[in-house]
N, C-alpha and C positions, 0 to 999 in steps of 0.2 A: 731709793727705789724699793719698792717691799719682793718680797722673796727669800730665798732660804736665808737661814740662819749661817749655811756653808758659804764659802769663798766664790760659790759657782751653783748655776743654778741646772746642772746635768751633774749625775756620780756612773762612775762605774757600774756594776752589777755587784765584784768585789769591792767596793767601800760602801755600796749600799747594803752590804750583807754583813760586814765589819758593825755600820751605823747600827743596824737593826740588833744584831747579835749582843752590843754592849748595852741597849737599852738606849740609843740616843738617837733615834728617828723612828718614826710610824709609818709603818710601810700598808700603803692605800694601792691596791689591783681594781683598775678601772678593767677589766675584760668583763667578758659576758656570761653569764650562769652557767653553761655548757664548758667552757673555758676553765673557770673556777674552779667547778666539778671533776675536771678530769685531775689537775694539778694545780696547786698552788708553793710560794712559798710558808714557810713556818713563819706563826705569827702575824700572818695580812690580812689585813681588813679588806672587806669586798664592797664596793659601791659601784656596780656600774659603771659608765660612763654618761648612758642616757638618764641615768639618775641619780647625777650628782647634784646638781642644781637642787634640786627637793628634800637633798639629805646632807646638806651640807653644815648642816647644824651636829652634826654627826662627827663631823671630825674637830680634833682637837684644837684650839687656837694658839696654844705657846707651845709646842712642839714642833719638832723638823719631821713634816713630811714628805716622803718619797712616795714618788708614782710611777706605778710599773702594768705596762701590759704585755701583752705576745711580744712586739720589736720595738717598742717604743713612738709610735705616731699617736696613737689615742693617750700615752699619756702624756706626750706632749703637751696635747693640745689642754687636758686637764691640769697639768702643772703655769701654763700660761695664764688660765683661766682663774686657777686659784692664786696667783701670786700678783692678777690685780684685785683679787679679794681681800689682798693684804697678810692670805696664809703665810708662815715660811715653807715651801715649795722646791724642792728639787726632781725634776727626772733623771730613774733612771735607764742610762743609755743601753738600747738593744734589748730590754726588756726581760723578761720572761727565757727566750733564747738565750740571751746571753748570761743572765741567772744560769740557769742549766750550763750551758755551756765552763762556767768559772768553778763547776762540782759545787754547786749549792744544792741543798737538799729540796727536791717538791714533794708536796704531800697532797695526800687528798682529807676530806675532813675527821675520816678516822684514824689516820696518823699512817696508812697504807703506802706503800710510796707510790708518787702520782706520774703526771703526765703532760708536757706541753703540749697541748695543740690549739 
């Protein structure tokens, strides 16, 4: 079955920030420009959701990526989507929320500190 490279195809918010922090997953935020803009994690790539599909050339092929939005349903559906694309794909659980929540750092794009909403 293609999908992540991990044991499971959902992580935590903490082993997603573990992942990310050591260099060993690409952390993809499917939310929306306004979303992005207020807070993001350190280091995420931004694509949409509605513009994944067009930009998918965009992400990497032999890496573990995680997909993260506000609680976790759009990247769901982005991590399903990508993992019959043959990506390796994990979501992670609770999202964005739950980032914040585990004391991970958000930032906005000048390194300010940011904001979920």
């Amino acid at each position: 079955m293609p999908g992540s490279y991990l044991d499971e195809d959902e992580v935590s918010a903490e082993r997603a920030r573990e992942l990310v922090e050591a260099g060993e997953a690409w952390l993809l935020d499917v939310r929306e420009g306004y979303e992005w803009e207020a807070g993001h994690a350190p280091g995420a790539h931004h694509i949409p959701l509605y513009e994944l599909e067009a930009r998918q050339h965009e992400l990497p092929e032999a890496e573990q990526i995680l997909v993260i939005c506000h609680t976790g349903g759009r990247s769901r559906m982005a991590t399903d989507a990508l993992n019959r694309a043959d990506y390796p794909t994990a979501n992670v659980a609770g999202g964005m929320d739950a980032w914040q929540a585990s004391g991970a750092e958000v930032v906005r794009d000048d390194g300010t500190a940011g904001a979920v909403v």
